[in-house]
Residue frames as qw, qx, qy, qz and C-alpha x, y, z in Angstrom:
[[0.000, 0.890, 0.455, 0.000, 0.00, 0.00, 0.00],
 [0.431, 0.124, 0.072, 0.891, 0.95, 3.42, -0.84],
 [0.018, 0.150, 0.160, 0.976, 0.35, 7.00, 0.04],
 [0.353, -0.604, -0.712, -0.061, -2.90, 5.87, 2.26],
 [0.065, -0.356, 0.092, -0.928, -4.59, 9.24, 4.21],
 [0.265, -0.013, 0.690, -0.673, -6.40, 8.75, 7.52],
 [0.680, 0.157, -0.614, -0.368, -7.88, 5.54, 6.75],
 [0.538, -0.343, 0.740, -0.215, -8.67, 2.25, 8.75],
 [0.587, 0.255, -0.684, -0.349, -7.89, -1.29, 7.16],
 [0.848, -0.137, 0.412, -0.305, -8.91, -4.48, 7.73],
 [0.740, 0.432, -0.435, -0.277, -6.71, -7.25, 6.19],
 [0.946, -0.162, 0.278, -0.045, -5.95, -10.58, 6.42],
 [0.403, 0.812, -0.419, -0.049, -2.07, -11.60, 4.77],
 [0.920, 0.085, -0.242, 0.297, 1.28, -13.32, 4.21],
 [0.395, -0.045, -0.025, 0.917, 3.03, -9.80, 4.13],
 [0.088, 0.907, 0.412, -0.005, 1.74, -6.70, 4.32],
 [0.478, 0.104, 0.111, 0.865, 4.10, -3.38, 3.03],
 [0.086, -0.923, -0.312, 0.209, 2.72, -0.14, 3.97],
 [0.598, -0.172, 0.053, 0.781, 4.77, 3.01, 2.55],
 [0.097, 0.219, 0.183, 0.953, 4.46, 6.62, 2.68],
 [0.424, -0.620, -0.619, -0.231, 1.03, 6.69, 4.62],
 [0.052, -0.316, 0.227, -0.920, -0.39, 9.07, 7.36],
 [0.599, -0.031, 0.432, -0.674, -3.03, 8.45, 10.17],
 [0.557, -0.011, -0.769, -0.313, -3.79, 4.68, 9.43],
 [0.728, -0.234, 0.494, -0.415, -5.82, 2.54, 11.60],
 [0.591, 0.361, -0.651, -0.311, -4.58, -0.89, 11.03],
 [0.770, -0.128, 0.553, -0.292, -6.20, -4.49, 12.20],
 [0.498, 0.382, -0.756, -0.183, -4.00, -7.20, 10.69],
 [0.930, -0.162, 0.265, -0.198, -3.67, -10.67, 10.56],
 [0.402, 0.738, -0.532, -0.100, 0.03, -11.29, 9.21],
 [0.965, -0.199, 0.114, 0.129, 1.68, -14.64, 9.28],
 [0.765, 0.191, -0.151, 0.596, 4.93, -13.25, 8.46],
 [0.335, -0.246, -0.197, 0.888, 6.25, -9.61, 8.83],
 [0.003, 0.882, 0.389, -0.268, 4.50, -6.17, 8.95],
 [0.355, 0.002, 0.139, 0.924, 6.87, -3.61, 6.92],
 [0.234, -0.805, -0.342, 0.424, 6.44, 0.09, 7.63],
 [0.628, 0.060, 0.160, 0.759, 8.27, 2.53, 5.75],
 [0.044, 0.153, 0.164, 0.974, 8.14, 6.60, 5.51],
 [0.304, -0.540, -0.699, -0.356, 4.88, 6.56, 8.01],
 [0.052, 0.181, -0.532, 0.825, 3.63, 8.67, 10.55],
 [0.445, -0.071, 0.466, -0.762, 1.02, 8.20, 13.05],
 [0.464, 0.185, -0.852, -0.157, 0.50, 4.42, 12.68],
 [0.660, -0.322, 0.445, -0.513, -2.02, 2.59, 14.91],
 [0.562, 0.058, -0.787, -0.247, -2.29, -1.53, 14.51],
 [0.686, -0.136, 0.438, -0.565, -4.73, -3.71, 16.47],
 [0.363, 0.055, 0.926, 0.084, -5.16, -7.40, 16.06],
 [0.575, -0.069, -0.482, -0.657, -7.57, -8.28, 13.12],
 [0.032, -0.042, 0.924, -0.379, -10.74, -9.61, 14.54]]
């Protein structure tokens, strides 16, 4: 994902890549790795 703007996601993944993003509400489910890059104000909550 790219360039996301106070937003909440719901997803379910292998990987998830997040870059360049602002105010996110995020509720994963990742069986591997979360990557983050160039983000500010970043929330994450189990997915449920």
């Amino acid at each position: 994902m790219h360039d996301c703007l106070r937003s909440q996601i719901f997803a379910t993944a292998q990987q998830l890549r997040i870059h360049t993003s602002n105010e996110l509400r995020l509720h994963v489910g990742v069986r591997a790795a979360v990557i983050i890059e160039s983000c500010t104000n970043i929330r994450m909550a189990p997915y449920r």
